[in-house]
Structures are given as C-alpha cells and as structure tokens.
C-alpha positions as CSV (number, residue, x, y, z in Angstrom):
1,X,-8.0,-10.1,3.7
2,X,-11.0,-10.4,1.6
3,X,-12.4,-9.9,-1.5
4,X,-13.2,-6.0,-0.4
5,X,-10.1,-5.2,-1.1
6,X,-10.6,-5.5,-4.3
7,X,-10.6,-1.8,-6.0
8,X,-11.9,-0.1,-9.6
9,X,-9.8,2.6,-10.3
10,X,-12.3,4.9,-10.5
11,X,-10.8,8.1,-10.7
12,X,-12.2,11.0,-8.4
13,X,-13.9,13.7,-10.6
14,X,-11.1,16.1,-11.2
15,X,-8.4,17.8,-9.0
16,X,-9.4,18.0,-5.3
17,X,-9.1,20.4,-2.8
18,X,-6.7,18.9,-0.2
19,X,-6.3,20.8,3.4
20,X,-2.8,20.9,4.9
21,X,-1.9,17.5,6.5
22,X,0.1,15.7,9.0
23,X,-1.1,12.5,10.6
24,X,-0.9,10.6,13.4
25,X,-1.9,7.0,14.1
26,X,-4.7,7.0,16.4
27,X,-7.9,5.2,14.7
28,X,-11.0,6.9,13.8
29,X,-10.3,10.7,12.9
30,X,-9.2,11.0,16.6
31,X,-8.1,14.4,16.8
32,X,-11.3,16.4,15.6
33,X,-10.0,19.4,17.4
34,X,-6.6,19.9,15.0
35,X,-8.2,23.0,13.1
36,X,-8.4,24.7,16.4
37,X,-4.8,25.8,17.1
38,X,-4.5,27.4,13.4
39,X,-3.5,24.0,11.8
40,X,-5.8,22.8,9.2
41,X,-7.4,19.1,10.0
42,X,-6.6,16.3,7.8
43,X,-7.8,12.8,7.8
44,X,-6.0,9.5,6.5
45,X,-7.4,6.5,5.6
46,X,-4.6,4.5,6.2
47,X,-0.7,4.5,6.9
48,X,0.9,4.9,2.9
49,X,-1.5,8.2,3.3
50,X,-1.0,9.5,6.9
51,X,2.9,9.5,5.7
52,X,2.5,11.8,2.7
53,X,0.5,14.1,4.6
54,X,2.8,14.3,7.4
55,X,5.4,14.5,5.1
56,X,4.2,17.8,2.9
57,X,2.0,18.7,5.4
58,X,4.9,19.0,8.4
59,X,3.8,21.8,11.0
60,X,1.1,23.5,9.4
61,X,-1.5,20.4,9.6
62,X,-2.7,18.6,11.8
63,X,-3.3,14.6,10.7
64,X,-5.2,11.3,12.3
65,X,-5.4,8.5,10.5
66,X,-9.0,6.2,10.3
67,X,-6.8,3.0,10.6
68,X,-5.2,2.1,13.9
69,X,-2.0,0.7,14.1
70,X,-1.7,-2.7,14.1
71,X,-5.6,-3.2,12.4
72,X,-5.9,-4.8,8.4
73,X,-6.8,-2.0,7.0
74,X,-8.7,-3.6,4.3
75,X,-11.2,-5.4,6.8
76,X,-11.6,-1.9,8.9
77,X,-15.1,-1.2,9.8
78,X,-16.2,2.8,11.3
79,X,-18.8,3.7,13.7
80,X,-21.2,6.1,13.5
81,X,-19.5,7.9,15.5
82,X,-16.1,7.8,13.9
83,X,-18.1,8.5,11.1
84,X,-19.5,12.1,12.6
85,X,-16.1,13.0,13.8
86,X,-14.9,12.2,10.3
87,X,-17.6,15.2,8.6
88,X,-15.0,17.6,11.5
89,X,-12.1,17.2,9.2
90,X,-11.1,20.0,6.9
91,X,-9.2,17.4,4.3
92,X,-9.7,13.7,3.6
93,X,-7.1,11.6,2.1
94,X,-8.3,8.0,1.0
95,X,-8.3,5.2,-1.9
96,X,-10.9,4.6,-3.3
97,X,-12.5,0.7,-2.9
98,X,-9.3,0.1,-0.9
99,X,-11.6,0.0,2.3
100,X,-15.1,-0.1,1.4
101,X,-16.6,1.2,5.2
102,X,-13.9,4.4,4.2
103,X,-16.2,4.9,0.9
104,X,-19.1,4.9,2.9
105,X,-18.0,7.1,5.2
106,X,-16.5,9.9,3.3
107,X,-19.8,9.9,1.5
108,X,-21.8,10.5,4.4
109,X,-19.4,13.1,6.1
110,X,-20.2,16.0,3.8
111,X,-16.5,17.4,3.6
112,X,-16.0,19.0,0.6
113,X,-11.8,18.9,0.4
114,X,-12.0,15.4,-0.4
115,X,-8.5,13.5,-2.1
116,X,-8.8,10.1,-3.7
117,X,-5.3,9.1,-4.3
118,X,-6.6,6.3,-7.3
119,X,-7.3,9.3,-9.0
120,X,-3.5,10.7,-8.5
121,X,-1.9,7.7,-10.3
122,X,-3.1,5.2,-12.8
123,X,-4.1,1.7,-11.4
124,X,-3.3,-0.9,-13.1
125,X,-5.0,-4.6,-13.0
126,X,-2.5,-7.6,-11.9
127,X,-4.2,-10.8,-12.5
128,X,-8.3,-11.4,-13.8
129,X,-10.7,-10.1,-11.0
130,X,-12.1,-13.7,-9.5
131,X,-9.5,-15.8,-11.1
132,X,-6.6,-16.3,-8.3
133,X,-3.3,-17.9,-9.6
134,X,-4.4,-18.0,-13.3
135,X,-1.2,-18.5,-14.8
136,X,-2.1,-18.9,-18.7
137,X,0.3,-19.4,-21.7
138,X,3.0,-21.9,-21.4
139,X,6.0,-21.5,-19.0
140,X,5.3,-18.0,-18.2
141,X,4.2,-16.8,-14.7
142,X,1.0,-14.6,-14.8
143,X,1.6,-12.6,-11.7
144,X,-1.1,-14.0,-9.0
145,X,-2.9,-10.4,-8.0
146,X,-6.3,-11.1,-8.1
147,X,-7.1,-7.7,-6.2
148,X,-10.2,-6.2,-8.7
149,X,-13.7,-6.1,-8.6
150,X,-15.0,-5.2,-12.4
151,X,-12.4,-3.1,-12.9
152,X,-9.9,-5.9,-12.0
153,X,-7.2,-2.9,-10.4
154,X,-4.8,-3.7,-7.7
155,X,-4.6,-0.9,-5.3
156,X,-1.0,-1.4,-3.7
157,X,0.4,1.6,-5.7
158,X,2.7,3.1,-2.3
159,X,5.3,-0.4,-2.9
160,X,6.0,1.6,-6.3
161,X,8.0,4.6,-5.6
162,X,7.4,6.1,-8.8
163,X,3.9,5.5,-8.5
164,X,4.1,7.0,-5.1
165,X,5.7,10.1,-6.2
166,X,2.7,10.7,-8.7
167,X,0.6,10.6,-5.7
168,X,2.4,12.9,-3.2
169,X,2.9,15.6,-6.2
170,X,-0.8,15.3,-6.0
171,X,-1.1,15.5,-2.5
172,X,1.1,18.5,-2.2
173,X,-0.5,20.5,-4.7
174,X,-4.1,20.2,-3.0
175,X,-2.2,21.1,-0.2
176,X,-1.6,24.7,-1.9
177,X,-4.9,24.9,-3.0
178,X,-6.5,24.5,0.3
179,X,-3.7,26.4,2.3
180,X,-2.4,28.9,0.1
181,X,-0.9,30.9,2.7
182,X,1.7,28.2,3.1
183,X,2.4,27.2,-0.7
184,X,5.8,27.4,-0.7
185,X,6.4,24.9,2.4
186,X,4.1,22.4,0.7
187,X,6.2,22.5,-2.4
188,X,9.1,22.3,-1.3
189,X,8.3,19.5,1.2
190,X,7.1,18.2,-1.8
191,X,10.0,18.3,-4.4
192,X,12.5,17.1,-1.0
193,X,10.2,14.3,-0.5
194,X,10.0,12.8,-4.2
195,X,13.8,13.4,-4.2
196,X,13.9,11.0,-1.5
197,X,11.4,8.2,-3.7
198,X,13.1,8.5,-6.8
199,X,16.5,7.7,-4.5
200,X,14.8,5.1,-2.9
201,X,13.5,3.8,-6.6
202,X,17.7,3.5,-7.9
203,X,18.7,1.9,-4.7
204,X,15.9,-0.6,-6.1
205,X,16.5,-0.6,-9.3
206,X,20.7,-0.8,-8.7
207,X,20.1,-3.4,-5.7
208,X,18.0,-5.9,-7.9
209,X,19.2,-5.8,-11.8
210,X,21.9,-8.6,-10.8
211,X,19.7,-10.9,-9.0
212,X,20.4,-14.7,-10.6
213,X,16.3,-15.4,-9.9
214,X,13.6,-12.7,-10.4
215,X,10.4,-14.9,-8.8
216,X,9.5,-14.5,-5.4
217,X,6.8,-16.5,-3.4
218,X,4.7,-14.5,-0.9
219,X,0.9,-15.0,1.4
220,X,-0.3,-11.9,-0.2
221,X,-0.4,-11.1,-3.7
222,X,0.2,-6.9,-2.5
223,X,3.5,-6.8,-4.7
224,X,2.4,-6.6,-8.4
225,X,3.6,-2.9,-8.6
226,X,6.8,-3.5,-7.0
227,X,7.3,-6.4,-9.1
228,X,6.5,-5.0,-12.4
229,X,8.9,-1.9,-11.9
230,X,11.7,-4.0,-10.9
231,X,11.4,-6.9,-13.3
232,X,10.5,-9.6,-11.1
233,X,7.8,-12.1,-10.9
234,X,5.3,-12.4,-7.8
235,X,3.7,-15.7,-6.8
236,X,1.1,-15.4,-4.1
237,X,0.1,-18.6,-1.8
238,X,-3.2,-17.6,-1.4
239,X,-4.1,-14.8,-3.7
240,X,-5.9,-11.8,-1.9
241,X,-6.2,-13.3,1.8
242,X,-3.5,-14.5,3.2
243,X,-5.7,-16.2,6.3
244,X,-7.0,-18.9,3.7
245,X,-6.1,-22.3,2.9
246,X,-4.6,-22.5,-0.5
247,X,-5.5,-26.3,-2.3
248,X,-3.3,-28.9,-2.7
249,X,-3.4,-28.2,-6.6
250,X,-1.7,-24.3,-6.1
251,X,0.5,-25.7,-3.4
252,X,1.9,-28.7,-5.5
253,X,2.3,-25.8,-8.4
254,X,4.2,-23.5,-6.5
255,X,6.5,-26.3,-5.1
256,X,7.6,-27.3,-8.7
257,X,7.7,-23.4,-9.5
258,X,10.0,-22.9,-6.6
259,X,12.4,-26.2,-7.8
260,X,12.3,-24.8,-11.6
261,X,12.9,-20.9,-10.7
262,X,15.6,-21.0,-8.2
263,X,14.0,-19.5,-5.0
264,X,14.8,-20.0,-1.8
265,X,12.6,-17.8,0.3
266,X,8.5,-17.5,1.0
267,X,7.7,-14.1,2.4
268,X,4.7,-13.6,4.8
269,X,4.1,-10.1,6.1
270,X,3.8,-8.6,9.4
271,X,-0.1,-8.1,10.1
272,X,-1.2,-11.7,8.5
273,X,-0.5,-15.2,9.4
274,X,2.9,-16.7,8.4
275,X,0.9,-20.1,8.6
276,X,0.8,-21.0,4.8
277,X,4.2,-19.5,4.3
278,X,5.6,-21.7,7.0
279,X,3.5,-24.8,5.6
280,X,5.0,-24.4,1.8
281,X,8.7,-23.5,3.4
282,X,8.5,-26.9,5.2
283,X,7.2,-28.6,2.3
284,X,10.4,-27.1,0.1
285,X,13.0,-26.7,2.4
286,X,12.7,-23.3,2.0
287,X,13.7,-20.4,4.2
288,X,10.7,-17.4,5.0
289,X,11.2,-13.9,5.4
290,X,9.1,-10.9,5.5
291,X,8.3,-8.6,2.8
292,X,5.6,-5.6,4.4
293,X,3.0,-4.1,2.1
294,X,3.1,-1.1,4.6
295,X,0.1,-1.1,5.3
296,X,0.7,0.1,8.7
297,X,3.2,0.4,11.0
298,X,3.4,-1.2,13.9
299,X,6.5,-2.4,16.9
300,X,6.3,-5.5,14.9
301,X,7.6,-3.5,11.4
302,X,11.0,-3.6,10.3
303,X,11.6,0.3,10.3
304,X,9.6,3.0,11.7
305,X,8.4,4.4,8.7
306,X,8.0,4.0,5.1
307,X,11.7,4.6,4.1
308,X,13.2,2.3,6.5
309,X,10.7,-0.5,6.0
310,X,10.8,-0.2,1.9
311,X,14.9,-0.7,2.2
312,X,14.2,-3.4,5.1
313,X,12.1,-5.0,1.8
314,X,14.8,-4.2,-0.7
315,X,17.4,-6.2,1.7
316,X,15.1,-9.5,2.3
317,X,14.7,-9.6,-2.0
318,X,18.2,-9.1,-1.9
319,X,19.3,-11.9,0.4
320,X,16.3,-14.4,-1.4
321,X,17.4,-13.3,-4.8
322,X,21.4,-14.1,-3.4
323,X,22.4,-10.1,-3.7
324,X,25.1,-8.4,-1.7
C-alpha cells in the first residue's frame, strides 16, 4: 500500500441520491447492462461497499464492483474505458481519497446519484499524517495509523460495526430516494442488516472485555477503528504499506513492546506479504495469524463475506489476547 491511501474526510456535499444496489465482484463496472431488466445499476468501489448494497439493495438492483477480487484496492488503477462504462451506472457508491483513480473517475463519469460513504460517518485521524509509529508521551502507545493526507483521517471505517451501521443507514435511505417504488424493502433490509452489526459489535465487545493484553502487532496499520471501539491498542510493522521494510529502530521497538505488553501474536493480512510479520515473529518467538481488513474477498479469506470474516477476526484476537 501507499501513501494514496491516505484520505481527508471530506464530506460529500449533502445527502445523495443513491440507486438501488446489489454487487457483484467483477472489476471495472462490469455489468453496464443491470438497468436493463428493471433493476436499477449500481456501482461499488470496493468490497466493504459492494456488501451493503447487496445487502439493502437484494433483488431490486443490480451491483458490480470497480475492484476485482483479489486486487489492493488502494493501488487500483481504471481505464478509460472502465471509466466510460462507469458514466452507465445509475448509482455510485465510493470513499472518498480511499482510491484516488476512483475520485478521478466518478468525476469524469457525469452520474448524478453519486454516494460518498466518508460523508455517511465521521472519520477520524489515527496517528499524524507523515509521521508513522510516532509514539509520543511516555509509556503510552500512540496507535501507529499514519493513513491521512492534510486531513490526517484513516478511512478503514467497515472494521467498526457501529461505524458501519452509520453508513448502511445512509446507504439504505439513498436507496429510497432513488427507488421509491421499493422503499419499504430498502428499509427493512436496512433495520435487519444493522440488527445483524450491532450483534456482531456485542459478540466484540463480550468476546474481548476479559482479554489479559489489549496490544496487538499487525503489517498494516488498517485497525485503528476496531481498536479504538474495543479498547485495544494497534501496533503496525510498517505503518501504511505493508510491502516495505520497517528499520531496525521500529523493529527493535516493537520487540521490547511485544516483551513488555504480553503479546504473542503478529498479524499479517490476506492480500499483502506476511514477510515482515514472519521476520519480527522469528525475531520474538512469536506466533502470526491473520487479521483481514476486508478489503476484498477472495478463496484466500477466512469467511465468504463480511460477517464470517469479522468473527474469523474476533477469534484470532481472541486466541492472541488468550480468550476462550
């Protein structure tokens, strides 16, 4: 990952129009002819957005997603083409500075039902924009999220259920907006699938209070959310890309952090290297483990969608942390 991925939290002017939605993951707005069988065309940025709109959209849209699976979608890049079958679309769902060639190309693809999810949910900033691992005061961990440009905001708000609710209630009302005909289906899609998060956010909340260490070590700093909510602490190896070398300086740090604080686990994730993670394990004696951002799904994943691979999540913490 680079420093693209970095996002303001820039929110989108005002409430936007969204157009019925459900996804599939084929890359580059694939399926330009959804509108045509009475189903109104939506397109995703990413997976974390593909999932709400299949989710509230169910059979009344039809959804492809920009991001194919298996592809970082923070280093995606769009053709010119992709970018004419984007302006097709009757909805676009996307964040905002998550994937800079997706700003580009909802600006050029003159669809006027247009969602911004960063402007569904407030962003927060985790960490000072440019300054990786700056861990400042004495004996306290300054979670290493360095994802920020000069509004210093890390974008990884779907590892938050709450946060995550915020944005679907979002989603589904644009829905209504744009499909009135089929208001009541969005809602309550809606209220069943935020049900579902705020379930999924006590299993968290009930599976972690106990845990005898609350810092975990991962590649990629994509957990600040997660770890805020849940009262942990997130050290990241090598701050927003998890492909570069960390120095000697940050992996001597986090191998007295990982003596002082108890923990017994580095987590790598399932589309990045588990080189580093591997490197600082062997250094420790420590174990490694996954912990997914969800940034896509792929046969790789640890669930086959984002329910199954949040709880897959909630387990690995668990077993680091020494839970039942």
């Amino acid at each position: 990952m680079n420093a693209r991925r970095l996002i303001p939290a820039a929110a989108l002017a005002g409430a936007v129009a969204l157009g019925a939605t459900t996804l599939t993951a084929c890359s580059g707005a694939s399926d330009p002819d959804g509108g045509k069988d009475g189903k109104v065309a939506v397109t995703a940025s990413f997976y974390p957005l593909q999932f709400l709109a299949e989710q509230i959209g169910r059979d009344h849209v039809s959804v492809s997603t920009l991001t194919k699976p298996g592809v970082e979608p923070h280093d995606l890049e769009i053709t010119p083409k992709q970018t004419g079958r984007l302006g097709e679309s009757d909805v676009i769902v996307y964040l905002k500075g998550l994937q800079p060639a997706v700003d580009k190309a909802v600006a050029q693809s003159g669809v006027k039902n247009v969602v911004d999810a960063a402007a569904l949910t407030e962003l927060e900033a985790h960490g000072s924009a440019g300054h990786d691992h700056a861990h400042e005061g004495s004996g306290e961990h300054a979670e290493a999220h360095d994802h920020g440009d000069e509004g210093g905001k890390d974008p990884h708000v779907w590892l938050d259920p709450v946060k995550y609710a915020e944005i679907a209630k979002g989603v589904g009302a644009a829905l209504e907006k744009a499909d009135p005909g089929h208001a009541a289906d969005y809602r309550k899609n809606t209220d069943e699938l935020t049900g579902k998060l705020a379930a999924l956010d006590t299993e968290f909340k009930d599976g972690l209070k106990n845990s005898a260490s609350k810092t975990f070590i991962t590649t990629h700093s994509a957990f600040g959310y997660l770890a805020e909510r849940y009262g942990l602490d997130q050290e990241g190896i090598s701050g927003v890309d998890p492909e570069s070398e960390p120095s000697p300086a940050r992996m001597k740090e986090l191998q007295e952090l990982a003596k002082k604080e108890n923990v017994s686990t580095v987590f790598f994730e399932t589309l990045a290297s588990d080189k580093t993670a591997k490197a600082l394990a062997g250094d420790t004696g420590l174990k490694t483990d996954v912990l997914d951002p969800l940034e896509g799904i792929t046969d790789t994943s640890q669930g086959a969608d984002y329910f199954e691979v949040m709880r897959s999540n909630l387990k690995n913490l668990q077993k680091a942390f020494g839970n039942k």
